[in-house]
Every structure is written in structure tokens, then in C-alpha cells.
N, C-alpha and C positions, 0 to 999 in steps of 0.2 A: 433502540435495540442495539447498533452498533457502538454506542458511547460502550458500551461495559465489555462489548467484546474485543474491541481497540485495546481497554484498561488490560483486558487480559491478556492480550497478544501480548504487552508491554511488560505486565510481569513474569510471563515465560519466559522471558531474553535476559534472567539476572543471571542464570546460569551459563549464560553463554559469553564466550572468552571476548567477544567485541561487546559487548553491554551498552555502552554509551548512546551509537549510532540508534541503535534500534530502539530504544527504551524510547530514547528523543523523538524519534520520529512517531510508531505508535500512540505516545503520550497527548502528541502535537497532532494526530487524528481524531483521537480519543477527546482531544478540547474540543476540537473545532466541530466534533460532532455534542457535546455540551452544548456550545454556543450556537450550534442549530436550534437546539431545543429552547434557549433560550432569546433566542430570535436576535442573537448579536452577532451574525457569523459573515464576515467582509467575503466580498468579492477576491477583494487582491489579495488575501491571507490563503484563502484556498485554492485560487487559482497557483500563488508561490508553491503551495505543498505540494499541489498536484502536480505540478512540471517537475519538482526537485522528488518528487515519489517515481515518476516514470523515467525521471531522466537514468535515474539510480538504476530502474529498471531493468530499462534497453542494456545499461553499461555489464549487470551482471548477467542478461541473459547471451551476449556472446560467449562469458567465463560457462554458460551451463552449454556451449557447443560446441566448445572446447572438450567439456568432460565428458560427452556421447562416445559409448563404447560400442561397438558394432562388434555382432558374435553370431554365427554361424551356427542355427540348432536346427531337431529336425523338424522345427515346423517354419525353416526358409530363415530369412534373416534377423534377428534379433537387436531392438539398442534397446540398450538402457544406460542410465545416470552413473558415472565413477562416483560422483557426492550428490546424495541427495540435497543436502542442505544450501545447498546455491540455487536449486530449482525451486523449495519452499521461498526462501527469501525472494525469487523474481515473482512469487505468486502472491505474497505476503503485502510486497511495496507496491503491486495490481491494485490488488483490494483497496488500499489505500488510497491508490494514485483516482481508482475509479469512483471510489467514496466524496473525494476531496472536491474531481470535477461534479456529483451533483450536488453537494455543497456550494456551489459558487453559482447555481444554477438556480436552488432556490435562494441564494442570498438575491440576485438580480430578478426571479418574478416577485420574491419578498418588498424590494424599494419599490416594484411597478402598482402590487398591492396599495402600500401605504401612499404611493402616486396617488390613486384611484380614489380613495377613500375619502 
């Protein structure tokens, strides 16, 4: 189910002015959820994504608390986002970052299977 929604993510990012980053990384979900399905999917490939998806993360979700604007309405205090689109991105590389960790989770009960067997 996530292989095509990954693919998707990936082609919504041709409009957008950083293209590269995003497309790559999506794309590089989008496989490694292929290769789930295809029962080829390494430990240490998704385990790499996943750190390099959170690490990316954590780095823009300071950029999104930087952009919290605090405002003053009458139902008490108010924030909201100056840019949304740094808060999708920290939500976008989640997805990813948390796809990628159970990927690596069943690649490792996946080898304990073929142990067994």
C-alpha cells in the first residue's frame, strides 16, 4: 500500500524549486517498500534511510520553531506556522523515517524466518 503512495509523494515534489532532495529520497522509500514486497529489502539499507530520514527531520523541525508565530486572539493565545511547508516536510521525512524503521524490522524477523525454516 505504501510503495505507490511513496511513488506519489515523489511525483508531487517536480514542482517544487528543491526537486532533487525530495524526489531521491521518496523514490529511495518508495524502493525499499518494493523490495519489501519483494522480500529483498536489507537491514542496513533501511536502517541508513531511516536515520538519514529523521536525522533530516529533527534538523528541520528546529527551522519549524523558529517559524511559530504566537498572536494574541480572543480565545487566549494563538500559534500558528509562518511556512507551512517546512512543517509538511518534517511530517513527510516522519513517514518515511517511521516506514523505513519497520522495514528493517521485518527484514531482520524475515532472515530469522528463513533461519527457521
Amino acid at each position: 500500500l505504501l510503495c505507490p503512495v511513496f511513488a506519489w509523494f515523489a511525483s508531487l515534489q517536480f514542482n517544487d524549486p528543491d526537486t532533487l532532495p525530495w524526489v531521491l529520497v521518496y523514490g529511495l522509500v518508495a524502493a525499499l517498500c518494493m523490495g519489501g514486497v519483494l522480500g529483498k529489502t536489507t537491514v542496513v539499507g533501511s536502517t541508513v534511510l531511516a536515520v538519514a530520514c529523521i536525522s533530516w527531520a529533527t534538523v528541520l523541525s528546529f527551522e519549524v520553531s523558529d517559524h511559530i508565530i504566537q498572536r494574541s486572539g480572543t480565545k487566549g493565545m494563538l500559534f500558528e506556522l509562518a511556512d507551512d511547508e517546512v512543517a509538511r516536510e518534517v511530517g513527510g521525512l516522519g513517514l518515511a523515517g517511521m516506514w523505513c524503521i519497520i522495514s528493517a524490522i521485518h527484514a531482520v524477523r524475515r532472515k530469522r524466518w528463513k533461519g527457521d525454516a
